[in-house]
N, C-alpha and C positions, 0 to 999 in steps of 0.2 A: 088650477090654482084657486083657490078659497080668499075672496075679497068682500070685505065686509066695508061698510061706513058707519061713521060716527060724526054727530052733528055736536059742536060744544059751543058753552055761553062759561065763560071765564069772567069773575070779575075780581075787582081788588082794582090797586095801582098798574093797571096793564096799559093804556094808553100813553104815549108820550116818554118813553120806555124802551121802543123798539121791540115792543112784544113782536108785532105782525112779522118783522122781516125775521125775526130771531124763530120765529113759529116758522114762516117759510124757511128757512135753511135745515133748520131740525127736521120736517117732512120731505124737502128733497133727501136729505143723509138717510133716509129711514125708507127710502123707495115710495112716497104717497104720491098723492095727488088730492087734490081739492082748491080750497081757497082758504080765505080768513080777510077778514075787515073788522072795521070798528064800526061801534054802534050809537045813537046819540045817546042812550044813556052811561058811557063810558065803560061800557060792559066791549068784549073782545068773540064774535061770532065765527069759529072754525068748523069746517066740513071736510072730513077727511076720508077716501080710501083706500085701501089694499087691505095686503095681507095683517090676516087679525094680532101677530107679535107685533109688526109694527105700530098699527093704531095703539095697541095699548104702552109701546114704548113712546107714543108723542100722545097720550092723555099724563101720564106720569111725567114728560116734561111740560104740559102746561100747567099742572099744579105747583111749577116754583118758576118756570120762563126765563126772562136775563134777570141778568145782575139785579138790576133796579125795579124788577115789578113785584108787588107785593099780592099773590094773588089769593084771595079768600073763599072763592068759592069755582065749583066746573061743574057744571051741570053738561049733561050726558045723555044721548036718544041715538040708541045702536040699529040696524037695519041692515038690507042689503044694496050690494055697488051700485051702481046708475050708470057708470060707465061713461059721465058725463065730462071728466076732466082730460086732458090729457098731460099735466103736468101741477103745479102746488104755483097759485096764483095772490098774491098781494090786493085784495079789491078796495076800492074807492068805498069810502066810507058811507054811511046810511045814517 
């Protein structure tokens, strides 16, 4: 099976929002794995892998996230797996 990663910097109104949990539940649904936190500059840092439909179905839901985040920009840096997650993790913020 063919697993790729993708490292994102989301910004807009994504904090305080429930982006992070709304991002984890959308990458468990979509079979990933990685993390996401928030950042001090209010910006939203995701890492995600698997299979390449999926990552590109959870890039296209973080360019609009829930209800309430208004997000302006996703910056994007594609590569390969690390094999380092075992499941889609919520991290303490930086």
């Amino acid at each position: 099976m063919d697993r790729r990663r993708a490292s994102l910097r989301i910004r807009g109104k994504v904090q305080g929002v429930f982006y992070r949990e709304s991002a984890r539940t959308e990458a468990l649904r979509l079979g990933l794995t990685g993390q996401v936190r928030n950042l001090s500059d209010g910006s939203v840092e995701a890492v995600v892998e698997g299979a390449p439909e999926a990552i590109e179905a959870f890039v296209t839901w973080c360019h609009r996230g829930p209800v309430q985040a208004r997000v302006t920009d996703v910056e994007r840096a594609d590569g390969e797996a690390r094999g380092e997650f075992s499941t889609f993790t919520v991290e303490r913020s930086s």
